[in-house]
C-alpha positions, 0 to 999 in steps of 0.5 A: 522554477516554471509550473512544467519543472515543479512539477516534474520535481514532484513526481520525481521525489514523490517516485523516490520516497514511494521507492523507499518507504514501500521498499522497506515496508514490504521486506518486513516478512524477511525478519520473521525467522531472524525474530523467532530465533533470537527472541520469544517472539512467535509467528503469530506474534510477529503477525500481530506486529505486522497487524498493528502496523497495518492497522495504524497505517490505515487509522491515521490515514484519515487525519493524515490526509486531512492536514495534508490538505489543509496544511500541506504535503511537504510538512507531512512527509518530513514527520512521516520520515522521521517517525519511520527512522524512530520506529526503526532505530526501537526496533535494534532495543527491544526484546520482547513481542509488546516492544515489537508491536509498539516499534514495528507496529506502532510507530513504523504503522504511523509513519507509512500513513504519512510517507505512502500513497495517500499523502504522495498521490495527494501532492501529485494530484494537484500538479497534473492534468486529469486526463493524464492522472490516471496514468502517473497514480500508476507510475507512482503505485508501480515505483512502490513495487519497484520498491519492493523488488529493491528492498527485499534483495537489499534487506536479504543480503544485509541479513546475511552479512550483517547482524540485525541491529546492523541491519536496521540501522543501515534501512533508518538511513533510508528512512531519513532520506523520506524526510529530506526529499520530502521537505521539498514536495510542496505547492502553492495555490499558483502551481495547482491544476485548476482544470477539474477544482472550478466547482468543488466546495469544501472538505467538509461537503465532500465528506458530507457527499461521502457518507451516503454514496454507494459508489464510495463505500463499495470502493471501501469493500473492495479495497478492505480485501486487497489490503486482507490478500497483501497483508496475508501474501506480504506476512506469510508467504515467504515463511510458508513457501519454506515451510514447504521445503522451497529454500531461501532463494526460491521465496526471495525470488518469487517475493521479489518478482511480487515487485517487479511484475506489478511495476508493469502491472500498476503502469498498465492499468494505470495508464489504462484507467485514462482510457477506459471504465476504472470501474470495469477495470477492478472488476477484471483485477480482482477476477483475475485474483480468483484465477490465480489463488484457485491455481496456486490451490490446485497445482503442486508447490513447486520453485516453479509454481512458487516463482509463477504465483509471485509474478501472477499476483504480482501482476495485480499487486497494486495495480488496484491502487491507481485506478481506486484513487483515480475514482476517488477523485473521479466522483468527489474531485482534488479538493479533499482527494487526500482525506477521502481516499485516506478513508479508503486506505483506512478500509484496505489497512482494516483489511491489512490487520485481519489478513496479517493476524488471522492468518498467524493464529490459523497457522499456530492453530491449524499448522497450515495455512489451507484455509486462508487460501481459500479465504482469498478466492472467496474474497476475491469473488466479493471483491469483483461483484461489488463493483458491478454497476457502481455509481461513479459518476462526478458529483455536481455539488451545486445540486446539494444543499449546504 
């Protein structure tokens, strides 16, 4: 196989996996109503569910991407698919909210940190030019979306055929095929872009570099209140859109467009962070988030404005994912991409469990979810200025003591 036909296997199998393990993440929310029926499940149990996941996700992110690149990314996707299937099949035996947290929280949380963007954006790093990097992180980041646009129809309807052990069942087959394309998503030293690696040292001395770089932990700030909005809209917003008397088809439809528009939206900026200041382009992300939160506050809900809000934020879903991993290997380089921006995904993850918790115990303390709203414009306002004159220039590390 030539270095050309590698590595467009990798981002071709890197696409699928994103397509299936981000798909079926982000349906979880459909399984709220199923769960408060049949079992003593709360809302803000299931919340708390979705919290732990989120959280795991994020605390493994770290250690994932450190022995993806140091033992590789191939092997990390196999146990990634494999602990989704397992934490999918517990799922069809439990009953209660702990065997809840400990399956879709737990485990599921575990294998989406070793099956999702930090270890597949890894692998895709290494075989691509850097001047076009930029652009395929968006490709990649808009499959996940593509994802969520499949999955949530898929998951609907399976929910209304089929009973819900059935229907988990049918999503571990999914599951598994993460494991079998990603057994395949290997590199060796000869197929890795060495263009911008000439004078990168070791993992250890990027961390090192990390520790102190302004630039960095602002890129932590803002990415902990895109995970605190995702997990929030991801959790809760079908449920409150039903809880406002828009029916089942509105919120599928205004969920599943979340996924459609940000395939456009992830592409575009992605491709426009090769061209363009990625720095300037958060800022304009996550301004435009305060715009669309403030309308969604002030105008009536409606199956209209329900539909215009999911493709709005949709838009700007996780279109800021291409353009902070971008940034990541921007300033600190490829060699510890993977460990690096797993720290990063820690903090949007950290923010995941916030958004998806706090926001159950609003709703089961307040009745509504008005506060949280407002939250999300006012973090999104934070979000925007801390990436105002950050520093994110390449390190040199030849200037850096050992």
């Amino acid at each position: 196989m030539t270095q050309s036909q590698h590595r467009n296997m990798i981002i071709f199998l890197g696409i699928i996996i994103l397509i299936i393990a981000m798909g079926l993440r982000q349906s979880f929310g459909l399984f709220i109503p199923s769960f408060t029926t049949n079992f003593d499940i709360t809302r803000a149990d299931f919340g708390l569910a979705l919290a732990f996941q989120h959280l795991f996700f994020g605390l493994a992110q770290p250690f994932i991407g450190y022995l993806s690149d140091k033992y590789g990314n191939n092997k990390v996707l196999v146990a990634g698919g494999l602990f989704y299937t397992l934490g999918l099949y517990l799922i069809t035996i439990i009953t209660t909210s702990f065997g809840l947290h400990l399956s879709l929280g737990f485990f599921v949380g575990l294998a989406l940190s070793a099956s999702t963007y930090v270890v597949v954006l890894g692998a895709i790093a290494k075989v691509v030019d850097p001047a076009k990097r930029s652009t395929v992180f968006g490709i990649a980041t808009a499959a996940g979306s593509f994802g969520m646009f499949v999955f949530i129809p898929i998951t609907d309807g399976l929910l209304s055929h089929f009973e819900l052990n059935t229907t988990f069942y049918i999503l571990c087959i999914f599951s598994l095929a993460i494991a079998f394309f990603g057994f395949f998503m290997n590199s060796d030293e000869s197929q890795i872009i060495k263009a911008d690696t000439q004078e990168e040292e070791s993992i250890s001395k990027a961390l090192h570099c990390s520790k102190t770089h302004q630039g960095y932990w602002r890129l932590n700030i803002g990415f902990f209140i895109c995970g605190f909005h995702i997990a929030f809209i991801l959790t809760h917003f079908p449920t409150y859109l039903m809880d406002s008397g828009l029916s089942s088809s509105v919120a599928t439809l205004a969920f599943s467009l979340i996924g459609l528009l940000n395939i456009f939206g992830s592409f575009m900026f992605g491709k426009l962070g090769d061209k363009y200041d990625k720095r300037a382009l958060l800022i304009i992300l996550y301004a435009s988030r305060v715009i669309i939160f403030i309308l969604m506050i002030i105008l009536p809900l409606s199956p209209l404005t329900a539909i215009l809000f999911g493709g709005a934020i949709g838009f700007v879903w996780l279109a800021t994912v291409p353009l902070t991993s971008g940034l990541v290997a921007q300033i600190f380089g490829l060699k510890a991409l993977a460990t690096l921006y797993g720290i990063v995904f820690l903090s949007h993850q950290v923010g995941s469990f916030v958004g998806a918790w706090v926001s159950g115990l609003v709703y089961e303390y307040a009745g509504t979810y008005d506060s949280i709203w407002y939250s999300c414009v006012i973090l999104s306002i934070i979000a925007a200025l801390v990436h105002v004159k950050m520093d994110d220039k390449k390190i040199d590390y030849k200037t850096i003591s050992k």
